[in-house]
C-alpha atoms as an extended CHARMM CRD file, in Angstrom:
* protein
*
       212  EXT
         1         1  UNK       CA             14.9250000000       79.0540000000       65.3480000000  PROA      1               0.0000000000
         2         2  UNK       CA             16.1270000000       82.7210000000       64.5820000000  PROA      2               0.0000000000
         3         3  UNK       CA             16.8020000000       84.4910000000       61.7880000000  PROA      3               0.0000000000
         4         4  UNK       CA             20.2430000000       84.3790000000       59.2530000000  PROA      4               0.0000000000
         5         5  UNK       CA             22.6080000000       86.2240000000       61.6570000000  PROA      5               0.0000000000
         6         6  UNK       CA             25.1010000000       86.6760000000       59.0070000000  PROA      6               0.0000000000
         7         7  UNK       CA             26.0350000000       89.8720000000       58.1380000000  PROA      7               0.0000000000
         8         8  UNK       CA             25.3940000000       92.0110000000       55.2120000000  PROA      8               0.0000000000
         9         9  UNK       CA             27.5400000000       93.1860000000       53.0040000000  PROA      9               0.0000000000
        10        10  UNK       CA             26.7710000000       96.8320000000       51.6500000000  PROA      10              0.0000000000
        11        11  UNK       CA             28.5020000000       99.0070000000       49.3310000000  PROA      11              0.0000000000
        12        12  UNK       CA             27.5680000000      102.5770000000       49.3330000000  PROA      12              0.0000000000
        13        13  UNK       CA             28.4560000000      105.0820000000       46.2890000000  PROA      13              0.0000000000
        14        14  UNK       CA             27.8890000000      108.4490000000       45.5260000000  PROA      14              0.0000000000
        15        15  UNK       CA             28.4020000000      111.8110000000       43.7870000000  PROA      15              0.0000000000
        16        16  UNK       CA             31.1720000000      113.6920000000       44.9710000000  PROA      16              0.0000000000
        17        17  UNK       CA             30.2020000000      116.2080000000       47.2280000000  PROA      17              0.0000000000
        18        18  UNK       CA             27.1630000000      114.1280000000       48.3090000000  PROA      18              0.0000000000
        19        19  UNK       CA             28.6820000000      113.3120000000       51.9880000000  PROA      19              0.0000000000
        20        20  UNK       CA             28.6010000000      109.5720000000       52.3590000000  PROA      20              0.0000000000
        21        21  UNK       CA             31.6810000000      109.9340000000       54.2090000000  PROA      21              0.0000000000
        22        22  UNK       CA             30.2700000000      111.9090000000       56.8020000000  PROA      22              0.0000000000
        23        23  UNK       CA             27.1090000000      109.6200000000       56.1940000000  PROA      23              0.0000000000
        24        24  UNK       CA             28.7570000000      106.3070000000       56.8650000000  PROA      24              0.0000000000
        25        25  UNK       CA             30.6520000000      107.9850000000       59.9980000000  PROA      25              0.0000000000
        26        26  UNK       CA             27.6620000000      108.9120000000       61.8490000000  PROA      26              0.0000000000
        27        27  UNK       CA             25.9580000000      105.4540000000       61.1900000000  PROA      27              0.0000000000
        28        28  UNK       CA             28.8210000000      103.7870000000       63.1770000000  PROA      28              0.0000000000
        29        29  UNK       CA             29.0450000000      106.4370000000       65.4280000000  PROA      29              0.0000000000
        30        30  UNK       CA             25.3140000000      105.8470000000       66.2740000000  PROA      30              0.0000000000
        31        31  UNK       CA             24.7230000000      102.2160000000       65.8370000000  PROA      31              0.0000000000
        32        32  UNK       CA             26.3060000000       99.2750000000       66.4950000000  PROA      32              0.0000000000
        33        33  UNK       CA             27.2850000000       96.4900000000       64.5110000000  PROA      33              0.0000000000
        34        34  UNK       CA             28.8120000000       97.9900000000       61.6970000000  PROA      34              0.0000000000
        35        35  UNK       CA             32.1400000000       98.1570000000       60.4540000000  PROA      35              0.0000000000
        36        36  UNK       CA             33.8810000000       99.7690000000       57.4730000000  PROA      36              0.0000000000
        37        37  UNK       CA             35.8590000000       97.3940000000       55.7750000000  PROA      37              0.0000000000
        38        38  UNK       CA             39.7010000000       98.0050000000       55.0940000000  PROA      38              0.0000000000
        39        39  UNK       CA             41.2780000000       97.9610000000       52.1120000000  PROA      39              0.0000000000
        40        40  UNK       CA             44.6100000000       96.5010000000       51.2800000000  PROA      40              0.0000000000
        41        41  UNK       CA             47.2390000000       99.3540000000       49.2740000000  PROA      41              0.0000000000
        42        42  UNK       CA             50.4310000000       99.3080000000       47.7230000000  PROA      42              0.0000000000
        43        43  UNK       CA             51.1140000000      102.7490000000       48.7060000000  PROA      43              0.0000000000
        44        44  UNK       CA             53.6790000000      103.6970000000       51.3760000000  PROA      44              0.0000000000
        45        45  UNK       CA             51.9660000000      104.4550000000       54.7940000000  PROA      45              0.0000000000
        46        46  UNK       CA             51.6430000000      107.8740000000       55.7290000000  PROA      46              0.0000000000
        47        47  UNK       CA             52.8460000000      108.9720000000       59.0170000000  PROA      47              0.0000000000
        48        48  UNK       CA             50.4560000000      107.8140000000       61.8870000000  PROA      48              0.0000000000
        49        49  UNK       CA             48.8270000000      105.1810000000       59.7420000000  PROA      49              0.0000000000
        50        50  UNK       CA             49.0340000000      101.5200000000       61.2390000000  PROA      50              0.0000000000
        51        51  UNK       CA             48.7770000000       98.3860000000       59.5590000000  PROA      51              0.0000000000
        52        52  UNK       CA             45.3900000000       96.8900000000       59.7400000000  PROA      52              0.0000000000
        53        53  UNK       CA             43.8390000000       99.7570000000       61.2040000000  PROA      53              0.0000000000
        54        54  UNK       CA             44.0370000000      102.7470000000       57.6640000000  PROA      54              0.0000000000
        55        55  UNK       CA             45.3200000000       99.7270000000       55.3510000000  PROA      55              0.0000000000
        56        56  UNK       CA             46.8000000000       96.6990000000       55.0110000000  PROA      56              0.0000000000
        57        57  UNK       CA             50.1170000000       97.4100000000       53.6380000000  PROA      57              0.0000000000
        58        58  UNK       CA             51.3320000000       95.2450000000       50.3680000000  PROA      58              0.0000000000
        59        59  UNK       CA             54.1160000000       95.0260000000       48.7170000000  PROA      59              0.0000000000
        60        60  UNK       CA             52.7430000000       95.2630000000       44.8380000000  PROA      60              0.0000000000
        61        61  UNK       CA             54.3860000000       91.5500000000       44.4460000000  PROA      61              0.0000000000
        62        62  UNK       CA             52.3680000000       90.1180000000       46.9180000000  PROA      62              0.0000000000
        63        63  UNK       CA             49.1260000000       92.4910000000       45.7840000000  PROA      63              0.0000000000
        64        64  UNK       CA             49.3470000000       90.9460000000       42.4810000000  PROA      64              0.0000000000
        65        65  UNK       CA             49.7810000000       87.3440000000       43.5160000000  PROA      65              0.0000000000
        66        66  UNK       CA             46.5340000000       88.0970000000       45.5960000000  PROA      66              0.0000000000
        67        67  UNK       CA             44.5700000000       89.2110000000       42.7550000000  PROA      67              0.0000000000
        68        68  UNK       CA             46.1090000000       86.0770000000       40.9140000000  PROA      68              0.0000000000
        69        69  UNK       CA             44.4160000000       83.6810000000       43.3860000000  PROA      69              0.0000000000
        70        70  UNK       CA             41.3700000000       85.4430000000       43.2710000000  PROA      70              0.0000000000
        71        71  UNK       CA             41.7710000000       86.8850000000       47.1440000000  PROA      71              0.0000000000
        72        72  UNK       CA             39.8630000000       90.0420000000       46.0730000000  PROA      72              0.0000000000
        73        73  UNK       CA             36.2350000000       91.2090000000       46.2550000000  PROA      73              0.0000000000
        74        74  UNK       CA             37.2670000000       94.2410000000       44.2370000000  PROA      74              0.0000000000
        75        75  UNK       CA             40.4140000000       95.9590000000       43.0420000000  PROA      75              0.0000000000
        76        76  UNK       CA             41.2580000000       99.2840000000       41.0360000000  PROA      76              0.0000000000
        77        77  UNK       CA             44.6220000000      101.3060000000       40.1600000000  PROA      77              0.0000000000
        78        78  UNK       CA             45.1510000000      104.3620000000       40.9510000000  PROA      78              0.0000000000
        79        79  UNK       CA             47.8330000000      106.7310000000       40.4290000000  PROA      79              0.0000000000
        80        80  UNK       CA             50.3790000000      103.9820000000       39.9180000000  PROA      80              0.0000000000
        81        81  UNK       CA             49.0340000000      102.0690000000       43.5000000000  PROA      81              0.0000000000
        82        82  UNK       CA             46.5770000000       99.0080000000       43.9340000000  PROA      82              0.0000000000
        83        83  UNK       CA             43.7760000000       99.5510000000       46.2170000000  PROA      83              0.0000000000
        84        84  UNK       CA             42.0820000000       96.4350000000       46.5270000000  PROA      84              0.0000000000
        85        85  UNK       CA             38.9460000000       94.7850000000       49.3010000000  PROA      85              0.0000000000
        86        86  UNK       CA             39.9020000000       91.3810000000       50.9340000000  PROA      86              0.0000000000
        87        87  UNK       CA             37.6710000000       88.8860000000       50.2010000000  PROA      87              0.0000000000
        88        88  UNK       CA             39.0550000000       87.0830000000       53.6400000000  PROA      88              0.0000000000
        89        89  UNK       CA             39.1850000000       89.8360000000       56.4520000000  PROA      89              0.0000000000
        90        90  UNK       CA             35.1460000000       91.1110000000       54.9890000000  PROA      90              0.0000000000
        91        91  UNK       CA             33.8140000000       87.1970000000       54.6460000000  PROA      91              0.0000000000
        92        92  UNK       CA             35.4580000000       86.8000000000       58.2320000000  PROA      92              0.0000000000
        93        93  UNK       CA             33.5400000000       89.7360000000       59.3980000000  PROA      93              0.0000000000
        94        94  UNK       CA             30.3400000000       88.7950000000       57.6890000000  PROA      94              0.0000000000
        95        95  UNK       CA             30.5050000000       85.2410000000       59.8780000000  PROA      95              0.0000000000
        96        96  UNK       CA             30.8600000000       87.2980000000       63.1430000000  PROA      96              0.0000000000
        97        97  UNK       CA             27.1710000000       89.1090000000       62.1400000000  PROA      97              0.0000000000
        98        98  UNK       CA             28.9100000000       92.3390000000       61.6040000000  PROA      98              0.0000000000
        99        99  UNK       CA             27.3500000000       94.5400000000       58.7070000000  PROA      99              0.0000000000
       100       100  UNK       CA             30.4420000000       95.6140000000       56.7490000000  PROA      100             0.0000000000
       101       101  UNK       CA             30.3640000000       98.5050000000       54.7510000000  PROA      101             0.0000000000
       102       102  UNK       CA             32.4990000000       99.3970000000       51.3600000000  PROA      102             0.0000000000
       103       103  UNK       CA             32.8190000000      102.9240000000       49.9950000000  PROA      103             0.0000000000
       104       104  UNK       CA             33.4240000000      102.2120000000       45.9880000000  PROA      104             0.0000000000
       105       105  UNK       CA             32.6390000000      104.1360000000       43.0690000000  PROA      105             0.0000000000
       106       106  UNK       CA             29.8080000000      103.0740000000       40.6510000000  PROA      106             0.0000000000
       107       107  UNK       CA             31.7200000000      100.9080000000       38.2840000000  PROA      107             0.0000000000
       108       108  UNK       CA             33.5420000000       98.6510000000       40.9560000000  PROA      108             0.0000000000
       109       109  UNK       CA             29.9330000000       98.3070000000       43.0070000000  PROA      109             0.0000000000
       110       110  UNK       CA             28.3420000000       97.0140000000       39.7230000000  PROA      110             0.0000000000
       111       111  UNK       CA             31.0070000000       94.9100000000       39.6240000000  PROA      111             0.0000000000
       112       112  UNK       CA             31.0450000000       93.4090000000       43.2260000000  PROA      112             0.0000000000
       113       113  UNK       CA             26.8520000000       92.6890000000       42.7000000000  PROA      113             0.0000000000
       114       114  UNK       CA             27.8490000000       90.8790000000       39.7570000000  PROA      114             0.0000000000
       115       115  UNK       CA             30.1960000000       88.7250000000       41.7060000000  PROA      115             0.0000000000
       116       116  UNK       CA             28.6400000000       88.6710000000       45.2010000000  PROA      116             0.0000000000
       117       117  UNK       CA             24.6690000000       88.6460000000       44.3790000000  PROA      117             0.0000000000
       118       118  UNK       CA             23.4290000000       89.1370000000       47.9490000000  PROA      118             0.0000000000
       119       119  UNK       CA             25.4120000000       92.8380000000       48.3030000000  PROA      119             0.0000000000
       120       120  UNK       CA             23.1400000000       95.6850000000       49.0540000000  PROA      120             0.0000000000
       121       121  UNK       CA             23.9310000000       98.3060000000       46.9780000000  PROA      121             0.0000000000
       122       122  UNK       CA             23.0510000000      102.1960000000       47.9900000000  PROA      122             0.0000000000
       123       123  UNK       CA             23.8240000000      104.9510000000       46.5330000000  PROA      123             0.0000000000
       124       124  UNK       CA             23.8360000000      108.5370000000       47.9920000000  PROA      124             0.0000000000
       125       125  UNK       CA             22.8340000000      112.0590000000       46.2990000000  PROA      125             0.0000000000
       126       126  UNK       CA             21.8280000000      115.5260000000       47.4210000000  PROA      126             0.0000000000
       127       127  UNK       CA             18.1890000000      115.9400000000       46.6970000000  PROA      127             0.0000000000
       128       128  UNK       CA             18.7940000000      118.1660000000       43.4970000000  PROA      128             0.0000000000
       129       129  UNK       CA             22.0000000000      118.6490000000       41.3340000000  PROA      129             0.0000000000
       130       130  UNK       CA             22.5790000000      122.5330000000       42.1020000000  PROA      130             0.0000000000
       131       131  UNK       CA             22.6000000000      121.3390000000       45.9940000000  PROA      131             0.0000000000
       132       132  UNK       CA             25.3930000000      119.2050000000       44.8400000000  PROA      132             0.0000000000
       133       133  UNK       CA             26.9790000000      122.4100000000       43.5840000000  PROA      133             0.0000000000
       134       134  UNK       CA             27.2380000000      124.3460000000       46.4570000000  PROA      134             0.0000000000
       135       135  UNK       CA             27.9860000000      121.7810000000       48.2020000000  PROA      135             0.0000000000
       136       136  UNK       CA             31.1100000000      120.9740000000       46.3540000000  PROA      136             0.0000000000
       137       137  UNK       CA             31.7560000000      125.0530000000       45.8300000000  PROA      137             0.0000000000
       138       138  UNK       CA             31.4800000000      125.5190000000       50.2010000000  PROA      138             0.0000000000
       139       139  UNK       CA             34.2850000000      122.9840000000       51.0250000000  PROA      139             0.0000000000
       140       140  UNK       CA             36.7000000000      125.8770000000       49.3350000000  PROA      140             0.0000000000
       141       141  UNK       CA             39.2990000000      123.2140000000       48.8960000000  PROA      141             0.0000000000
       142       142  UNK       CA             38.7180000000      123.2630000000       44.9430000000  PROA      142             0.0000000000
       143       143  UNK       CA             39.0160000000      125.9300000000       42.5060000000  PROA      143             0.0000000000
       144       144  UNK       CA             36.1520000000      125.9360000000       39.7460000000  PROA      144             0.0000000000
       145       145  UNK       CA             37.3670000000      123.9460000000       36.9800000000  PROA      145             0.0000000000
       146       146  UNK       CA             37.6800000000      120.9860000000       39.3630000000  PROA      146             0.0000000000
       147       147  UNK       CA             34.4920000000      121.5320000000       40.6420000000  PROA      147             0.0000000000
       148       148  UNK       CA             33.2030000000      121.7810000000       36.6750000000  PROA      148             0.0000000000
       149       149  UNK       CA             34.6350000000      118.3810000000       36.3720000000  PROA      149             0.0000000000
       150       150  UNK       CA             33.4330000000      116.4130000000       39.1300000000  PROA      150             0.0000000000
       151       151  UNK       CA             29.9260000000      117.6220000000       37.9910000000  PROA      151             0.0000000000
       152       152  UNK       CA             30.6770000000      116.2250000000       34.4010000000  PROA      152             0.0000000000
       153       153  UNK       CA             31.6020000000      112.8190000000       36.2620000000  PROA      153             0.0000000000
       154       154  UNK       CA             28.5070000000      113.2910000000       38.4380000000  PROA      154             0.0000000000
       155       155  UNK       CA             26.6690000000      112.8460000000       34.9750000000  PROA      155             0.0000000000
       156       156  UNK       CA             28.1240000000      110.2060000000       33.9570000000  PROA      156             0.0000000000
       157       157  UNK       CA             27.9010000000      108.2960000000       36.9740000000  PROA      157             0.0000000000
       158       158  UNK       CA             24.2560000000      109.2030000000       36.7920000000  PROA      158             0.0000000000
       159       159  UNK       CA             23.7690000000      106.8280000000       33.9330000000  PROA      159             0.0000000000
       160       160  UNK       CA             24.5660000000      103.6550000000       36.3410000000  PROA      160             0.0000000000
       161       161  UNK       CA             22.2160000000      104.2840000000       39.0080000000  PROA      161             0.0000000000
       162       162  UNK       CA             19.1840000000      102.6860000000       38.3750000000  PROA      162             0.0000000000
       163       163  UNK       CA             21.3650000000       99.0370000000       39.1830000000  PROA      163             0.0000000000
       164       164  UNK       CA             21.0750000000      100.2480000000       42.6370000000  PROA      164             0.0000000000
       165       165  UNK       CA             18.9390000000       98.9020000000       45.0780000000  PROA      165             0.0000000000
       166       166  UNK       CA             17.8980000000      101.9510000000       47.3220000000  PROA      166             0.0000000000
       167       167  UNK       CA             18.3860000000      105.6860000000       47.0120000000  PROA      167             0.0000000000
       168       168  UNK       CA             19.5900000000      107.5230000000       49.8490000000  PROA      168             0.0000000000
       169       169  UNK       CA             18.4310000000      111.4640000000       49.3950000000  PROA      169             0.0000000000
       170       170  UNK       CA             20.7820000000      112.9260000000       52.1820000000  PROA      170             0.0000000000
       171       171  UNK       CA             19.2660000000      116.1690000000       52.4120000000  PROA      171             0.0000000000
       172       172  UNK       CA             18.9210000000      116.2380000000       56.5280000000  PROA      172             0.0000000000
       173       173  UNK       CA             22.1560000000      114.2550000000       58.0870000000  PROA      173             0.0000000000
       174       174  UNK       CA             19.9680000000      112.6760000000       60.8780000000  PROA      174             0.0000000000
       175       175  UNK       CA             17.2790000000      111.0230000000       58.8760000000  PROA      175             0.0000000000
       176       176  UNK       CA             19.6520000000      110.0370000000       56.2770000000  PROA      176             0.0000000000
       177       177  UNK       CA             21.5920000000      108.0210000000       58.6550000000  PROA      177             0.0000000000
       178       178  UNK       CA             18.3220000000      106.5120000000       60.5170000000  PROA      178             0.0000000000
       179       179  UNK       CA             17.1880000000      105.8200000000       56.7200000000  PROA      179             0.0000000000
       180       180  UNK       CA             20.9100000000      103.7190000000       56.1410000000  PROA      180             0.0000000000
       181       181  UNK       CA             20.4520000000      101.8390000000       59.0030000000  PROA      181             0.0000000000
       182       182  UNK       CA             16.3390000000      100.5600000000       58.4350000000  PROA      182             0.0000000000
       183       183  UNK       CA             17.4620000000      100.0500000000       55.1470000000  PROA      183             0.0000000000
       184       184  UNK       CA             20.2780000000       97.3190000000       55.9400000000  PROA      184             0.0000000000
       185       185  UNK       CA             18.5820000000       96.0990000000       58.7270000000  PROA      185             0.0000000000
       186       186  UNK       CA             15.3290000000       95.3990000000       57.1640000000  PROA      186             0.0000000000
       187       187  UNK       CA             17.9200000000       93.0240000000       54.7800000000  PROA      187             0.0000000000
       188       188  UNK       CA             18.1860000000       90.4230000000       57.3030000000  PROA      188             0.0000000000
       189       189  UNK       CA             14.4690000000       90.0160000000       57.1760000000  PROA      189             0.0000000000
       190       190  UNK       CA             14.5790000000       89.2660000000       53.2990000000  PROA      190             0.0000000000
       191       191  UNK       CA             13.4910000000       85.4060000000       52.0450000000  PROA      191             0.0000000000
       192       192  UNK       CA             16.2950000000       85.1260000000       49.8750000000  PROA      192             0.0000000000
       193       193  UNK       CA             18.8260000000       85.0410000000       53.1410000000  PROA      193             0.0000000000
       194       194  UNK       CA             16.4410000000       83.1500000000       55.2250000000  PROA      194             0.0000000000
       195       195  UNK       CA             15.8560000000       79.6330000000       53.4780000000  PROA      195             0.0000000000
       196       196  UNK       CA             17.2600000000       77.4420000000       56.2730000000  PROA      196             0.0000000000
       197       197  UNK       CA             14.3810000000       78.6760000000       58.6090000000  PROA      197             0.0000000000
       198       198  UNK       CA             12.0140000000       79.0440000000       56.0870000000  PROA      198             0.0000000000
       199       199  UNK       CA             12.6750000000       75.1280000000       55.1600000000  PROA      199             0.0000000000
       200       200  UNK       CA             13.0570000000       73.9210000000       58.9430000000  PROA      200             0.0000000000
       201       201  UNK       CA              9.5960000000       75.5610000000       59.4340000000  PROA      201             0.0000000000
       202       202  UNK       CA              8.2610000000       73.8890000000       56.4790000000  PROA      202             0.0000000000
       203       203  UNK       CA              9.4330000000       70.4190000000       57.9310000000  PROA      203             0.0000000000
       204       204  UNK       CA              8.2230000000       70.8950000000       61.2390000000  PROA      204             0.0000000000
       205       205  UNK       CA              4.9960000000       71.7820000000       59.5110000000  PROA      205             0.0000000000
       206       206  UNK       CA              5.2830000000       68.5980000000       56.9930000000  PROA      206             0.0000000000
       207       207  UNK       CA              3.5710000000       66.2440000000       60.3300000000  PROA      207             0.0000000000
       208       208  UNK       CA              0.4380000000       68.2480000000       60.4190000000  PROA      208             0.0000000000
       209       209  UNK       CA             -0.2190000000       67.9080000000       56.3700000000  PROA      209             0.0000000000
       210       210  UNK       CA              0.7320000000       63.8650000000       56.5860000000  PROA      210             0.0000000000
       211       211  UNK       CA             -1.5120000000       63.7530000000       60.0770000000  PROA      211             0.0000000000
       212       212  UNK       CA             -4.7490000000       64.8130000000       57.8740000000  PROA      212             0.0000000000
């Protein structure tokens, strides 16, 4: 008998600035068996973006008659464009034992855990909030009233975290990462996703209580 080998299904979110990109790319990059998910979009490719691979590519008919039939973990609009999760491609990667990871922001996360119980949800912050400043400030792509108003919407997002599961403090990259990957492994381990072997076990140990 061996434990659930199904996959779990994690969705990580995060202030901006707070590096879960760079967090989720060194987890795959140094452990196997995990996989971002892709997410289907009604916006045009770019160039050197393939099908499958970036996105899956929709035509917003076909996006809509998805969400219509319910094919959708999660789905936002943005900018005029759908960005939406599969339910399909993620529960076919979740049979293979792969650990698939989404990247959505706090209201969409609280919304998948309402839909999909068993999701793991982390969410990733510096260790204090003027870290998160100079973070944001040292990328130099953003002049400082944008940077004024993604710490406004750091606040608010503040307000949701507690419906998290785990907090990742990703003050050193390294331990961070190592941190991700105990966290999601130690999942597999939990009750709740093992009650087939827990009840086999409990059969096989029925004989000794009836031999008495």
């Amino acid at each position: 008998m061996e434990m659930n080998k199904k996959g779990i299904l994690t969705v990580v979110s995060g202030f901006s600035g707070a590096g879960k990109g760079t967090l989720m790319k060194e987890l795959l990059k140094k452990y196997d068996g995990y996989m971002l998910s892709i997410s289907a979009t009604t916006r045009k490719p770019r160039e050197g973006e393939v099908d499958g691979r970036e996105y899956f590519f929709k035509q917003t008919e076909e996006f809509e008659k998805m969400i219509q039939d319910g094919q959708f973990i999660e789905y936002a609009n943005y900018v005029g464009n759908y960005y939406g999760t599969p339910k399909a491609y993620v529960d076919e990667q979740l049979a293979k034992g792969k650990d698939v990871i989404l990247e959505i922001e706090i209201q969409g996360a609280l919304k998948v855990k309402e839909r999909f119980p068993d999701t793991l949800l982390l969410f990733v912050t510096p260790p204090a909030a003027d870290e998160l400043e100079r973070r944001l400030a040292g990328r130099g792509t953003e002049d400082e009233k944008t940077i004024r108003n993604r710490l406004c919407r750091a606040y608010e997002e503040a307000e949701g975290v507690e419906e998290y599961d785990y907090l990742l403090i990703n003050d050193k990259l390294e331990e961070c990462v190592d941190m991700m990957h105990n966290i999601i492994q130690s999942e597999h381990y939990r009750t709740s996703r093992n009650i087939e072997l827990i009840k086999n076990i409990r059969e096989e140990l029925k004989c000794f209580s009836e031999g008495e």
